[in-house]
N, CA, C and O atoms as a Tinker XYZ file with bonds, in Angstrom:
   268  protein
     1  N     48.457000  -10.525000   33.199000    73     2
     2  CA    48.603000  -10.483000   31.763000    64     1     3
     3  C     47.312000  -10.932000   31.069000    63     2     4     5
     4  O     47.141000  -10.340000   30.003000    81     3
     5  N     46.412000  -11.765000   31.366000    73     3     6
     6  CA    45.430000  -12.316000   30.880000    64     5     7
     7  C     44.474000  -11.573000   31.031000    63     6     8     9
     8  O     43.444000  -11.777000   30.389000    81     7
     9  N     44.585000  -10.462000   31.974000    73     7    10
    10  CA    43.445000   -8.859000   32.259000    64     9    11
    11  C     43.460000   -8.316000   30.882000    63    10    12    13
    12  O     42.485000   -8.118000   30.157000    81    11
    13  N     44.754000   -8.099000   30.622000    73    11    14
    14  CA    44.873000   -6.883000   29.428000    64    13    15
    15  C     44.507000   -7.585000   28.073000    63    14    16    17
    16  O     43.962000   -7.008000   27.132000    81    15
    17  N     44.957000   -9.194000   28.103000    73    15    18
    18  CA    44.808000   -9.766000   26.837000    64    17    19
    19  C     43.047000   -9.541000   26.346000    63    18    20    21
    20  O     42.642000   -9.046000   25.294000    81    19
    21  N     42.385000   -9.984000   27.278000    73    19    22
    22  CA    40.741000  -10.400000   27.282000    64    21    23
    23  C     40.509000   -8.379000   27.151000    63    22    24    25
    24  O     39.687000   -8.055000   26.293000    81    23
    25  N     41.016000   -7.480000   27.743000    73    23    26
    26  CA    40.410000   -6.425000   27.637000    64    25    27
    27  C     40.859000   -5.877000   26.087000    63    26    28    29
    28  O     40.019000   -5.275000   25.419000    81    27
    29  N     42.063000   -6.088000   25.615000    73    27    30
    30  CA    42.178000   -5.794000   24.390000    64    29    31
    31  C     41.390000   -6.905000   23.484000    63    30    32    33
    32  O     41.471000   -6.614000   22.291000    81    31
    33  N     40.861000   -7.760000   23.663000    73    31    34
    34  CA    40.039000   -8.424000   22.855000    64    33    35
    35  C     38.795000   -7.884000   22.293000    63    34    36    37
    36  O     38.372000   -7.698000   21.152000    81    35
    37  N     38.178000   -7.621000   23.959000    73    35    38
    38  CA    36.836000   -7.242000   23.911000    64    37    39
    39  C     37.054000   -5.570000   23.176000    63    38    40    41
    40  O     36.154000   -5.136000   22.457000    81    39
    41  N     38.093000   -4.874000   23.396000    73    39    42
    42  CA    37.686000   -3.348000   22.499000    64    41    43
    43  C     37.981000   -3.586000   21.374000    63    42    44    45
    44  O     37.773000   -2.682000   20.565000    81    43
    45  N     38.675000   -5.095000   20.790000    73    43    46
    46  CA    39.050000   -4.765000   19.058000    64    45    47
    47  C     37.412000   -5.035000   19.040000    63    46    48    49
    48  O     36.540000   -4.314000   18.556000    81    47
    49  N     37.276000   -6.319000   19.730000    73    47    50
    50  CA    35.685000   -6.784000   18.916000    64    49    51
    51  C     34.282000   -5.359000   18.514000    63    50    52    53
    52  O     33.486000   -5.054000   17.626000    81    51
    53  N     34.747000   -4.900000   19.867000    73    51    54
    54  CA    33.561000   -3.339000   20.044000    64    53    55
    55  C     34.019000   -2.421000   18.711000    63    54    56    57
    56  O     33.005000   -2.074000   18.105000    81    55
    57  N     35.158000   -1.963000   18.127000    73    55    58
    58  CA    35.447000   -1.336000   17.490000    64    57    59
    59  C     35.305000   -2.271000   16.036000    63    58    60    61
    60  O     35.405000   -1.524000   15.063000    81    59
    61  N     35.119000   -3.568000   15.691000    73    59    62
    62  CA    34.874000   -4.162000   14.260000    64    61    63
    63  C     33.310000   -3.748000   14.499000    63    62    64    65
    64  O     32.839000   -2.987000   13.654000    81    63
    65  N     32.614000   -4.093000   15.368000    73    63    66
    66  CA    30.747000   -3.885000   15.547000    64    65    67
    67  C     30.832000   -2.468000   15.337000    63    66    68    69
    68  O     30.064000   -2.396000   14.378000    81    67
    69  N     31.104000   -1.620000   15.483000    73    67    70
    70  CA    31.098000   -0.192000   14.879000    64    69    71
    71  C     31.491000    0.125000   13.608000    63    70    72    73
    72  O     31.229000    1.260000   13.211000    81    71
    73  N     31.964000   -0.502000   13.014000    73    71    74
    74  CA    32.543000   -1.145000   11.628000    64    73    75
    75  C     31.349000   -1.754000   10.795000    63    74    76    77
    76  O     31.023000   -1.575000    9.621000    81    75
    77  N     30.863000   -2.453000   11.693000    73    75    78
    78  CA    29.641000   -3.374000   10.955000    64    77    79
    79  C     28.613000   -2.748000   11.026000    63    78    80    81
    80  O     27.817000   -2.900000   10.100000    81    79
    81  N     28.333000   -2.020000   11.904000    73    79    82
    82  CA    26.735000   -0.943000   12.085000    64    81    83
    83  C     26.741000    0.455000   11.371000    63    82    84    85
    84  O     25.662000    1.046000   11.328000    81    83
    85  N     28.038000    1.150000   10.707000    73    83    86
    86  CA    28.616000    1.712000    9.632000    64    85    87
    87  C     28.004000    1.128000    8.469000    63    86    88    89
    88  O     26.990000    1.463000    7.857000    81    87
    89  N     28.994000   -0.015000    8.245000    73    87    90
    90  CA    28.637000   -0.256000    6.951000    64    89    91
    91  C     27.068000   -0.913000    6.826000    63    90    92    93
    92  O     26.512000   -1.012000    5.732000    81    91
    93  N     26.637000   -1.209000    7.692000    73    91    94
    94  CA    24.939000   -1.699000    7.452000    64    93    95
    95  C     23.598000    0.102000    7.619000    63    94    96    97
    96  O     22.423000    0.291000    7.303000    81    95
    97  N     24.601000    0.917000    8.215000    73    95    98
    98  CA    24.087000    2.474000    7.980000    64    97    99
    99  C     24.263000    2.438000    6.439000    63    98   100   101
   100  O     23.174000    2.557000    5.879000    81    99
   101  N     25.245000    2.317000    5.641000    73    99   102
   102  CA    25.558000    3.021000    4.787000    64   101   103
   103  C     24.483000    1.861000    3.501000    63   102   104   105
   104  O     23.658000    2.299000    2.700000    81   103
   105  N     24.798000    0.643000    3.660000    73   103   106
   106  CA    23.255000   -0.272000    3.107000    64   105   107
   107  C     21.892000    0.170000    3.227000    63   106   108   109
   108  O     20.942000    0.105000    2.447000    81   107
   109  N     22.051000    0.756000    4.690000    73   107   110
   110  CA    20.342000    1.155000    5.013000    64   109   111
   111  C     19.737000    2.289000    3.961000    63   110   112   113
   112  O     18.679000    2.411000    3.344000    81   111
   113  N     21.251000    3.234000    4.111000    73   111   114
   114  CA    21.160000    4.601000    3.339000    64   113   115
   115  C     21.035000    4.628000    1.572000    63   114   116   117
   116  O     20.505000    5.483000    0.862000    81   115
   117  N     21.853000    3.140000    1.123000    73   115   118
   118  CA    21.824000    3.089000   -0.233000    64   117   119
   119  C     20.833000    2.372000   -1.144000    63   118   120   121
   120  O     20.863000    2.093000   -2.343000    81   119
   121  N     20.087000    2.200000   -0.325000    73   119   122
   122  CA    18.975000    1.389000   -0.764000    64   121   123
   123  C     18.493000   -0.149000   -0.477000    63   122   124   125
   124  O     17.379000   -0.664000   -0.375000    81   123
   125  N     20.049000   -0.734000   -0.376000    73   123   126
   126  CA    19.857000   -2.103000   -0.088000    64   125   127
   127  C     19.591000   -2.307000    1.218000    63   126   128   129
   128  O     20.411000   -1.916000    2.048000    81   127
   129  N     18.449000   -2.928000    1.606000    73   127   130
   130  CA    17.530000   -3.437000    2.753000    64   129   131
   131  C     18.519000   -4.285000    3.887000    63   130   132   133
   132  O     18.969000   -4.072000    5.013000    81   131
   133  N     18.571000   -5.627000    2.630000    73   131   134
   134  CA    19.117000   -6.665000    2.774000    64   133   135
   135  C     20.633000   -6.381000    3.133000    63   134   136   137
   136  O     21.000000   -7.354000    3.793000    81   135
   137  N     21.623000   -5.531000    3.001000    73   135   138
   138  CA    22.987000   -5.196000    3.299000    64   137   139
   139  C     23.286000   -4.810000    4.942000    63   138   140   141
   140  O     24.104000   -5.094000    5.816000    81   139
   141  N     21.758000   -3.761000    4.717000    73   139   142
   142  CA    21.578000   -3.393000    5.893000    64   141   143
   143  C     21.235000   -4.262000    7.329000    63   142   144   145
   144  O     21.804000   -4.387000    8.414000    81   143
   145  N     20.286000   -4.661000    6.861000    73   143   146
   146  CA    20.066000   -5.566000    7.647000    64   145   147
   147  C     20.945000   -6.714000    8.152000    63   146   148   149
   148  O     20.854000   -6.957000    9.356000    81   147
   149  N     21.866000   -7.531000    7.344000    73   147   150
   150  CA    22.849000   -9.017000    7.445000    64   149   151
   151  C     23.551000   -8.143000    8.616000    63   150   152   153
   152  O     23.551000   -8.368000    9.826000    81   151
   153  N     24.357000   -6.712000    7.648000    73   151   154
   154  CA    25.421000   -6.320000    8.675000    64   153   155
   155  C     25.531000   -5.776000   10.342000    63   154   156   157
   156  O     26.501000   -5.763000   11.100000    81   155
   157  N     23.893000   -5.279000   10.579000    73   155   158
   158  CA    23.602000   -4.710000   11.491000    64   157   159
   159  C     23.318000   -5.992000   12.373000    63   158   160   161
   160  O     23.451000   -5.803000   13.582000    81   159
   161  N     22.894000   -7.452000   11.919000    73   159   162
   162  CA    23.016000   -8.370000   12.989000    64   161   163
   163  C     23.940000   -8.543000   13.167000    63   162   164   165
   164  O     24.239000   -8.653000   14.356000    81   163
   165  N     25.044000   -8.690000   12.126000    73   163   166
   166  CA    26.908000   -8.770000   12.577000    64   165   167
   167  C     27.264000   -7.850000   13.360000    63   166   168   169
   168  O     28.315000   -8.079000   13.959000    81   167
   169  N     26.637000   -6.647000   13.624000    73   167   170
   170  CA    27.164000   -5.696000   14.410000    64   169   171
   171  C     26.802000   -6.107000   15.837000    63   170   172   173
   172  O     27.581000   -5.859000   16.757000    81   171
   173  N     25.641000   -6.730000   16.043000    73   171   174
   174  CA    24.884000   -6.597000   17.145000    64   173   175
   175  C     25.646000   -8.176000   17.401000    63   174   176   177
   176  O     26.061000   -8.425000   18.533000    81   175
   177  N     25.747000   -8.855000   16.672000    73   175   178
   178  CA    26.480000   -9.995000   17.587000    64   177   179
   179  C     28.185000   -9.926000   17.544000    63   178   180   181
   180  O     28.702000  -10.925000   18.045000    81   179
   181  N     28.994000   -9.058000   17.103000    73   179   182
   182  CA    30.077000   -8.741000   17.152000    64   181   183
   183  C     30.402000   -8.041000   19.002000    63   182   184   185
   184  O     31.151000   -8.468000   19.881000    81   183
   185  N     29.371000   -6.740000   18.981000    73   183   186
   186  CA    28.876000   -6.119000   20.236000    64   185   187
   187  C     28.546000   -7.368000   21.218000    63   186   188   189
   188  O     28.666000   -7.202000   22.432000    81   187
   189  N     28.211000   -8.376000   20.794000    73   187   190
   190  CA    27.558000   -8.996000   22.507000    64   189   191
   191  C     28.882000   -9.619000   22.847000    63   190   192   193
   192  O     29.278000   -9.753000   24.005000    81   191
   193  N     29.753000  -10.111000   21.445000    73   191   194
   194  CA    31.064000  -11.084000   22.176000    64   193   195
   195  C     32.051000  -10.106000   22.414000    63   194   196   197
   196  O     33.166000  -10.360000   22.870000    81   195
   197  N     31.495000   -8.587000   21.994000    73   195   198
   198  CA    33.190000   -7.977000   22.722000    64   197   199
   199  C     32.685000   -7.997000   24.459000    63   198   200   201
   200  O     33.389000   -8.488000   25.341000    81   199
   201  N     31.452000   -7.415000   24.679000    73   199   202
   202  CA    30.779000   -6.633000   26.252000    64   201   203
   203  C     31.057000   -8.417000   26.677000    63   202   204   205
   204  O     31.684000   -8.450000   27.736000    81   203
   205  N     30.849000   -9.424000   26.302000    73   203   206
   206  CA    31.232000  -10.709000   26.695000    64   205   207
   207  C     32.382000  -10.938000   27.314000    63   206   208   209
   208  O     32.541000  -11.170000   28.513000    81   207
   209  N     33.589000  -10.834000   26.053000    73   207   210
   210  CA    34.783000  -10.708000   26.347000    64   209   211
   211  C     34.993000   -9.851000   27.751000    63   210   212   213
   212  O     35.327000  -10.382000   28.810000    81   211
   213  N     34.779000   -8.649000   27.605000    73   211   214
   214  CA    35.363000   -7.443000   29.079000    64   213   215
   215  C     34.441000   -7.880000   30.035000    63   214   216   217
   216  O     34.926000   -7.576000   31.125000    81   215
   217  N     33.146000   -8.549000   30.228000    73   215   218
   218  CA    32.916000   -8.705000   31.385000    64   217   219
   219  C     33.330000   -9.756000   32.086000    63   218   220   221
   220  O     33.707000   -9.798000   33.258000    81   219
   221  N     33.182000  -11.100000   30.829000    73   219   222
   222  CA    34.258000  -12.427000   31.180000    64   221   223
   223  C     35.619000  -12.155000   31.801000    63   222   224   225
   224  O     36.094000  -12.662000   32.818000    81   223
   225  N     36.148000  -11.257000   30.987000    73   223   226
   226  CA    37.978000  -10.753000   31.669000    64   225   227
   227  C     37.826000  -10.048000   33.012000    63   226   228   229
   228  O     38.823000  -10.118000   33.731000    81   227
   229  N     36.677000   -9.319000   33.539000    73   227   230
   230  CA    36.412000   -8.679000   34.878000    64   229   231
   231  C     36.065000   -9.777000   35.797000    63   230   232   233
   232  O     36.564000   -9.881000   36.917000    81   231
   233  N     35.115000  -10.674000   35.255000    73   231   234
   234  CA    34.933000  -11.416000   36.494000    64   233   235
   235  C     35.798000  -12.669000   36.700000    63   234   236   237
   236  O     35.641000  -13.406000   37.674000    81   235
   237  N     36.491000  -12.828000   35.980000    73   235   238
   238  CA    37.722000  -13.942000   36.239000    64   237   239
   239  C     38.908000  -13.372000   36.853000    63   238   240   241
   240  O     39.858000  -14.048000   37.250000    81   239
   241  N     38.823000  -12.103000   36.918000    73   239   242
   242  CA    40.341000  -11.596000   37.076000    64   241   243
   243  C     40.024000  -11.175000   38.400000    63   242   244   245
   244  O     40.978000  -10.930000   39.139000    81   243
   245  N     38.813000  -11.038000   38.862000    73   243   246
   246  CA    38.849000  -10.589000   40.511000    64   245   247
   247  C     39.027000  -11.566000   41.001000    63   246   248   249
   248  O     38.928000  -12.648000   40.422000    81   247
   249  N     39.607000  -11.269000   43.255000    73   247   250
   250  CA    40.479000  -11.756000   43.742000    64   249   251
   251  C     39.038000  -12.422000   44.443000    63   250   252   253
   252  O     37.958000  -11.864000   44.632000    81   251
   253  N     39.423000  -13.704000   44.720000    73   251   254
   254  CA    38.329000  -14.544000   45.312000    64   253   255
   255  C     38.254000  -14.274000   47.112000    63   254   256   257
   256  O     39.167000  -14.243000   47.937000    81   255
   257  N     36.878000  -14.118000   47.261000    73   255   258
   258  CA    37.066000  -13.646000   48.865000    64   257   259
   259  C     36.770000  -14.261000   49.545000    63   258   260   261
   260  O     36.937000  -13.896000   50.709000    81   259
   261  N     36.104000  -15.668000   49.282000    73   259   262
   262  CA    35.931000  -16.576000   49.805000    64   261   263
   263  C     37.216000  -17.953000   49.843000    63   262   264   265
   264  O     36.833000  -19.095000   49.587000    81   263
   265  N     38.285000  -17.763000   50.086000    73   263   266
   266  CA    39.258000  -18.566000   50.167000    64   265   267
   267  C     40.088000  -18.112000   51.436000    63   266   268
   268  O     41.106000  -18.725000   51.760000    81   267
């Protein structure tokens, strides 16, 4: 159960960072620099804690082979 929880974590997080690199496209596109820019680091650190999340949930959830 704690596989699926951490994997549905990490794709909401991936899918808000696509959200945030959208709306910092659409800043880039409207003129504002500054819109662009805030949101596109929110995107890019939204992106590191989802790929965080799913790789954290992969490597905790495998079976230990040394036991």
């Amino acid at each position: 159960m704690k596989q699926y929880a951490g994997l549905v974590i990490g794709v909401i997080y991936i899918f808000i960072a696509f959200g945030a690199f959208r709306t910092g496209m659409h800043g880039w596109e409207s003129g504002f620099s500054d819109l662009g820019l805030w949101w596109t680091v929110i995107g890019g650190i939204l992106t590191i804690a989802g790929f965080g999340a799913l790789i954290g949930t992969w490597i905790h959830t495998q079976a230990r082979g040394h036991e």
